[in-house]
DSSP file (Angstrom, degrees, kcal/mol; ACC not computed):
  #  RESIDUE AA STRUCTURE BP1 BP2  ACC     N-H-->O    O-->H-N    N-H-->O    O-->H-N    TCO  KAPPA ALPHA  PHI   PSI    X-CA   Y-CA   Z-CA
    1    1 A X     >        0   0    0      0, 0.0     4,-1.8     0, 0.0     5,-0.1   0.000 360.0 360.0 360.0 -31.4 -210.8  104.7   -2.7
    2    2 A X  H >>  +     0   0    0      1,-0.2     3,-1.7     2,-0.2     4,-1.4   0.999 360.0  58.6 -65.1 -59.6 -209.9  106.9   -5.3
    3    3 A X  H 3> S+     0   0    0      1,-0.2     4,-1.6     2,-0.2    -1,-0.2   0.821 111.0  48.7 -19.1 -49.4 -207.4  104.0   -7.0
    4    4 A X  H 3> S+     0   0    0      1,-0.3     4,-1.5     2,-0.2    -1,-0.2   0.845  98.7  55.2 -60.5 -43.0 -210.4  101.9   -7.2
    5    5 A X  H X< S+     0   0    0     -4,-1.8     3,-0.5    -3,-1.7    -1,-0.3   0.926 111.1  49.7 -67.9 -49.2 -212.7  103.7   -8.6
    6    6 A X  H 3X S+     0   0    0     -4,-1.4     4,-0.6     1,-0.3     3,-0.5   0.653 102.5  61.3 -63.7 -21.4 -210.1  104.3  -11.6
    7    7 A X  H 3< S+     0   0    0     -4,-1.6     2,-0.8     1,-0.2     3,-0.4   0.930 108.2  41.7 -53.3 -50.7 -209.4  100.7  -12.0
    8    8 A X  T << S+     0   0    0     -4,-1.5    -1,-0.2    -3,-0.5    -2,-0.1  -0.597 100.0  78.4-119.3  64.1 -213.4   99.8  -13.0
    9    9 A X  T  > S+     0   0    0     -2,-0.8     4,-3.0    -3,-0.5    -1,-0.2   0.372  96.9  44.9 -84.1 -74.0 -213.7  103.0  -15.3
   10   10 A X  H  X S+     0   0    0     -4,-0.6     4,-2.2    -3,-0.4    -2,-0.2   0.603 113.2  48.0 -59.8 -14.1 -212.1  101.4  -17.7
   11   11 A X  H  > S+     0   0    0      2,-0.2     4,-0.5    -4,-0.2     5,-0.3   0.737 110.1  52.4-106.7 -42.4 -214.0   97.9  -17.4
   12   12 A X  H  > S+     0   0    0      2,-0.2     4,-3.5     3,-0.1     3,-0.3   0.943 108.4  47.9 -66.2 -31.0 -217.0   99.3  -17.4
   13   13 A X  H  X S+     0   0    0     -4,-3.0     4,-3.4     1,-0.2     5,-0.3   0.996 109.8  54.4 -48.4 -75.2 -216.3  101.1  -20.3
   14   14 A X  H  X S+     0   0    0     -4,-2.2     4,-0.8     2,-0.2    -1,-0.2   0.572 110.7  44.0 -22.2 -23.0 -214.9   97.9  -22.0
   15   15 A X  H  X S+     0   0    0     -4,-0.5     4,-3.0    -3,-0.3     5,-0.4   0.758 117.4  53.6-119.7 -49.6 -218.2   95.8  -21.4
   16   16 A X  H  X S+     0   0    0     -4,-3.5     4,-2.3    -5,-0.3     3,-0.2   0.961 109.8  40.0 -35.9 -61.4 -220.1   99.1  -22.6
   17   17 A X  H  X S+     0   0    0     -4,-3.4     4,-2.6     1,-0.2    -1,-0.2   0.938 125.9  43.1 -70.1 -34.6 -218.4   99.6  -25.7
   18   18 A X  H  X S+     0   0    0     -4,-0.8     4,-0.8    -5,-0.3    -1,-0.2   0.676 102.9  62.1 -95.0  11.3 -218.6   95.5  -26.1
   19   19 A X  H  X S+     0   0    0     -4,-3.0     4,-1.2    -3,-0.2     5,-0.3   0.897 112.9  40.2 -79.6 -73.1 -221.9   95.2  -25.0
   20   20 A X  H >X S+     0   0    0     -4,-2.3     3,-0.8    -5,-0.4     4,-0.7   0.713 103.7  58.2 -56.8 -23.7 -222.6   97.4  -28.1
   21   21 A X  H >X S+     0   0    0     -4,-2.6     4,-1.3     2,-0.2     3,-1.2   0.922  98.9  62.9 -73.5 -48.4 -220.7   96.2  -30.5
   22   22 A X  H 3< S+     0   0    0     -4,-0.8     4,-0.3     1,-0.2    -2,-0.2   0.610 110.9  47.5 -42.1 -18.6 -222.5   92.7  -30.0
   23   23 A X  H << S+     0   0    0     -4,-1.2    -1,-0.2    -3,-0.8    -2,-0.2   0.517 102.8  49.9-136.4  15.1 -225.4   94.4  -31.0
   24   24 A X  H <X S+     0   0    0     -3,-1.2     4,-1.6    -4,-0.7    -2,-0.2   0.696 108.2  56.7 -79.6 -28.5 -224.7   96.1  -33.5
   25   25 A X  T  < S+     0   0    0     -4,-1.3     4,-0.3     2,-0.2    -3,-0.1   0.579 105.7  53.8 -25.8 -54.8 -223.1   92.9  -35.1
   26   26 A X  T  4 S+     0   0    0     -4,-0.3     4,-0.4    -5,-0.2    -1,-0.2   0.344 103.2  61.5-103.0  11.6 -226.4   91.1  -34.7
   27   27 A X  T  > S+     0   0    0      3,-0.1     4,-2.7     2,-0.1    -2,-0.2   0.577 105.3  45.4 -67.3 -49.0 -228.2   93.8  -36.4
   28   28 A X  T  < S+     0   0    0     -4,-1.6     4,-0.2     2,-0.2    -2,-0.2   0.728 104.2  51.8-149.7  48.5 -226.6   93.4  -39.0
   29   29 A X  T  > S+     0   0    0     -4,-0.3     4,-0.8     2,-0.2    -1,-0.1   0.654 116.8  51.6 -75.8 -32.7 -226.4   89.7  -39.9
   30   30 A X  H  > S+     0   0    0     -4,-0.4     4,-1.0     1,-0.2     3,-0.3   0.751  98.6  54.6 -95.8  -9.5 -229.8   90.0  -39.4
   31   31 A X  H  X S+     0   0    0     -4,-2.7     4,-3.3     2,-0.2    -1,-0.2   0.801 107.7  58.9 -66.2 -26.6 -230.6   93.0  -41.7
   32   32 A X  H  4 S+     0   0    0     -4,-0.2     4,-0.2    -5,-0.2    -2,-0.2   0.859 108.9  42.6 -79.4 -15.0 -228.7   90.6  -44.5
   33   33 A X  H  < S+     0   0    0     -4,-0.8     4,-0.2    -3,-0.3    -1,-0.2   0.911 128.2  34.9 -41.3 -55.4 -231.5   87.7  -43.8
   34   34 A X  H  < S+     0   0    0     -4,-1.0     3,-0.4     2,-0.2     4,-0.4   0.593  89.2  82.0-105.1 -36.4 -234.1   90.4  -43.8
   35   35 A X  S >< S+     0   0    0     -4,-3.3     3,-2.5     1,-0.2    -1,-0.2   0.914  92.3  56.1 -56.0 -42.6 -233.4   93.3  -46.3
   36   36 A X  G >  S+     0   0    0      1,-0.3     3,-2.9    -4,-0.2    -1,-0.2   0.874  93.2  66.0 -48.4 -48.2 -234.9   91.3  -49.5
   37   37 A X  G 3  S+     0   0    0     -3,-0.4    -1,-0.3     1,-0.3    -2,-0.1   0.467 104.7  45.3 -84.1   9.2 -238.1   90.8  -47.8
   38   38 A X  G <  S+     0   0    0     -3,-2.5    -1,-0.3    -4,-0.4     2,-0.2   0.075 100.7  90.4-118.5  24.3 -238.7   95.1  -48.0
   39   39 A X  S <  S-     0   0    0     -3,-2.9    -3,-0.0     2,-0.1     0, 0.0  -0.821  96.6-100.3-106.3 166.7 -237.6   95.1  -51.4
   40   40 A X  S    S+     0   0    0     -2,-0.2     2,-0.4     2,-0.0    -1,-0.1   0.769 107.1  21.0 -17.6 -56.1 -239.8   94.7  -54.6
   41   41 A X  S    S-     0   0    0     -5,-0.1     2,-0.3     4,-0.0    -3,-0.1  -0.861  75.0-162.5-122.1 157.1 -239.1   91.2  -55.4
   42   42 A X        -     0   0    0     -2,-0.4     3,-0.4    -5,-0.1    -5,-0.1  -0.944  14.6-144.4-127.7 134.4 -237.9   89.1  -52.8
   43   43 A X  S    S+     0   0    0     -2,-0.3     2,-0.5     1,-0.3    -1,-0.1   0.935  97.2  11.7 -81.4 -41.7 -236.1   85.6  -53.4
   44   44 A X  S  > S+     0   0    0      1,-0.2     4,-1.5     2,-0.1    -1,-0.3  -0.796  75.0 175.9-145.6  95.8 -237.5   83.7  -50.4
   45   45 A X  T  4 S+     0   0    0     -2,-0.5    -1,-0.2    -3,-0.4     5,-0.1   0.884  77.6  39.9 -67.9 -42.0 -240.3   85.8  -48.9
   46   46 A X  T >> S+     0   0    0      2,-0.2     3,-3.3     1,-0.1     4,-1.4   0.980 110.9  59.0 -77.3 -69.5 -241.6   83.6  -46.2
   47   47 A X  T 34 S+     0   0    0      1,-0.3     4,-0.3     2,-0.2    -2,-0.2   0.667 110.7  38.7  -2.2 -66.1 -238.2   82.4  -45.1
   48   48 A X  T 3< S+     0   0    0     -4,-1.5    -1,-0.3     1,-0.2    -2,-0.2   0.087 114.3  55.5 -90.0  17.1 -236.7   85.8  -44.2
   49   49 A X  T <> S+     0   0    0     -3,-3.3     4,-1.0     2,-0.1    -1,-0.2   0.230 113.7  50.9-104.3  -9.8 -240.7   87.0  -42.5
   50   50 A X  T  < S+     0   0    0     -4,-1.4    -2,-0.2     2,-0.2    -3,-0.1   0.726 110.2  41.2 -85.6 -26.9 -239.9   83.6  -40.4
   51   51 A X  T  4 S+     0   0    0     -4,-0.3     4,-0.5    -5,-0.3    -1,-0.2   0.662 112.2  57.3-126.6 -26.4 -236.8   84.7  -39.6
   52   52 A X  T >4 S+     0   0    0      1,-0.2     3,-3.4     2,-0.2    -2,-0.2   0.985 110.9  46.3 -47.9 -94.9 -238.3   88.6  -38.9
   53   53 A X  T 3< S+     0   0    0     -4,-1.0    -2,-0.2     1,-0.4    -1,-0.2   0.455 104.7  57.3 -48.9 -25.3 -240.6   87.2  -36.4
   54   54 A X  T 3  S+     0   0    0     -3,-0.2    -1,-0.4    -4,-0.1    -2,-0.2   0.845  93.6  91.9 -75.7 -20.2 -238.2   85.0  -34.5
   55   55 A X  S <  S-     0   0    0     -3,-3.4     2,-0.2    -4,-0.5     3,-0.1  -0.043  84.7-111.5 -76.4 154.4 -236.4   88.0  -34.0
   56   56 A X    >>  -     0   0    0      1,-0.1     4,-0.9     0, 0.0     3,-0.6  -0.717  34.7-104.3 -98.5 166.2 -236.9   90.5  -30.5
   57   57 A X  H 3> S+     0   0    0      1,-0.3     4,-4.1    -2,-0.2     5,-0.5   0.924 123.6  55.7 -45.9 -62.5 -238.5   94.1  -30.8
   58   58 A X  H 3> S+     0   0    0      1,-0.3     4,-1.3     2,-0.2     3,-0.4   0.821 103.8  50.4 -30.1 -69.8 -234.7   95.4  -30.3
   59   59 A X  H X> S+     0   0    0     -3,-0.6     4,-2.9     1,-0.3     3,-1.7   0.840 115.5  47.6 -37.3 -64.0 -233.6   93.4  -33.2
   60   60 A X  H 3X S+     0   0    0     -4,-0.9     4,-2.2     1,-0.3    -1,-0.3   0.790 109.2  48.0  -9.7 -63.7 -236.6   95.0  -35.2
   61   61 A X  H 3< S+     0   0    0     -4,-4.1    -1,-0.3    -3,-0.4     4,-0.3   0.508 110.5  49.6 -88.7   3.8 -236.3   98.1  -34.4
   62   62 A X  H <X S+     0   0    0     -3,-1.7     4,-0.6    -4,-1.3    -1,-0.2   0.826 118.0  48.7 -93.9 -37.4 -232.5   98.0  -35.2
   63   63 A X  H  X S+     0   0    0     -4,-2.9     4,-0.8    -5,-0.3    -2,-0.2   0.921 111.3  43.2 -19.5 -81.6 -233.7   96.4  -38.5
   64   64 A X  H  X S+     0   0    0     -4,-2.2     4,-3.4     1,-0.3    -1,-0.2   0.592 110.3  56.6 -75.8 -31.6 -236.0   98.4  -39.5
   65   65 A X  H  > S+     0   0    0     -4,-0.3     4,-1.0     1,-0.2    -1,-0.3   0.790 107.8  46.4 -76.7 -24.4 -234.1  101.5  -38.6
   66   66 A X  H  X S+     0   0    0     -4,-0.6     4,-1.2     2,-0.2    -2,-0.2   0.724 108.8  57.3 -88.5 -18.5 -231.2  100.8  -40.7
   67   67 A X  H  X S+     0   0    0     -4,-0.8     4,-3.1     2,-0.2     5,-0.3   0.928 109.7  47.8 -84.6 -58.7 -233.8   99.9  -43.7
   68   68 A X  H  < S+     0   0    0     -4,-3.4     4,-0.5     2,-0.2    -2,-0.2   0.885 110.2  51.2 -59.8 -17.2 -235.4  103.7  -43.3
   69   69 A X  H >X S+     0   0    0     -4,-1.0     3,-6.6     2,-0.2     4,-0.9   0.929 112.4  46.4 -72.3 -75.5 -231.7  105.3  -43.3
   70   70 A X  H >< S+     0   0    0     -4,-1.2     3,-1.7     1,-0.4    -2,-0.2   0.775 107.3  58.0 -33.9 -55.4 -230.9  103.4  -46.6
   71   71 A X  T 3< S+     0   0    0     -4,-3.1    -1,-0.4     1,-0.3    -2,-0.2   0.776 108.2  52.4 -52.3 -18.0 -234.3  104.4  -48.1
   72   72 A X  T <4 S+     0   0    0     -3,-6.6     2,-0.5    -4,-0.5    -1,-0.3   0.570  88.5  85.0-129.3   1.0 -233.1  107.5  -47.5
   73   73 A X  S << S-     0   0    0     -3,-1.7     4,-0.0    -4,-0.9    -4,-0.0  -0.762  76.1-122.8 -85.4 132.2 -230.0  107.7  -49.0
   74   74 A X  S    S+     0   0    0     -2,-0.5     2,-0.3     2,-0.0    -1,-0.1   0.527  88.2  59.1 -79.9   9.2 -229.6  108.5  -52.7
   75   75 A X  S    S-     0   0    0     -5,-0.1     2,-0.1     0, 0.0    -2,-0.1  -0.898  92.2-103.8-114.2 157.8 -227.9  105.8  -53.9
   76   76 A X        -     0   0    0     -2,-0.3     3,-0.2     1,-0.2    -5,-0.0  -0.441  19.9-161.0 -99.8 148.0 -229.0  101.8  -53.9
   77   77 A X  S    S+     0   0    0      1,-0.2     2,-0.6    -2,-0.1    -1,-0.2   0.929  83.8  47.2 -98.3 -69.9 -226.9   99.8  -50.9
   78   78 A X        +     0   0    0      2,-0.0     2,-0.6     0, 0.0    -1,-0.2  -0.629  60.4 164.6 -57.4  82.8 -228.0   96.6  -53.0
   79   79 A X              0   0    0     -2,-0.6     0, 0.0    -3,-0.2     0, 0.0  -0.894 360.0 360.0-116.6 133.0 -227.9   95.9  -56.8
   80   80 A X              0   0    0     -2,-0.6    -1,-0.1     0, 0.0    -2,-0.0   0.294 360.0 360.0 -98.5 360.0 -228.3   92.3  -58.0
């Protein structure tokens, strides 16, 4: 029993860690749709709020969280 249990340690780990990574990943492809539309000017404002809104709460809140860390770092992530 013991054997077993140490075989699917590792595989659950594995699906964990790629479980996360997958969503981290789509966090942030979709903070690079998204970030212009919290800045000043934004190139294509309705696009990227279209593309906000298709989006689930997770996705949001993963958004939205990575946009308040940046704010809150003292240098600009973005310069055009």
């Amino acid at each position: 029993m013991r054997q077993k249990s140490e075989r699917q340690r590792p595989r659950f780990a594995e699906r964990v860690l790629s479980n996360n990574t997958i969503v981290v990943t789509m966090a942030l492809l979709s903070q690079i749709l998204i970030i212009n539309a919290f800045l000043p000017n934004p190139r294509y404002p309705l696009i990227q709020v279209f593309y906000f809104n298709a989006m689930s709460n997770l996705s949001k809140y993963l958004i939205l969280r990575q946009i308040v860390i940046a704010k809150q770092m003292p240098y600009p992530i973005n310069e055009h």
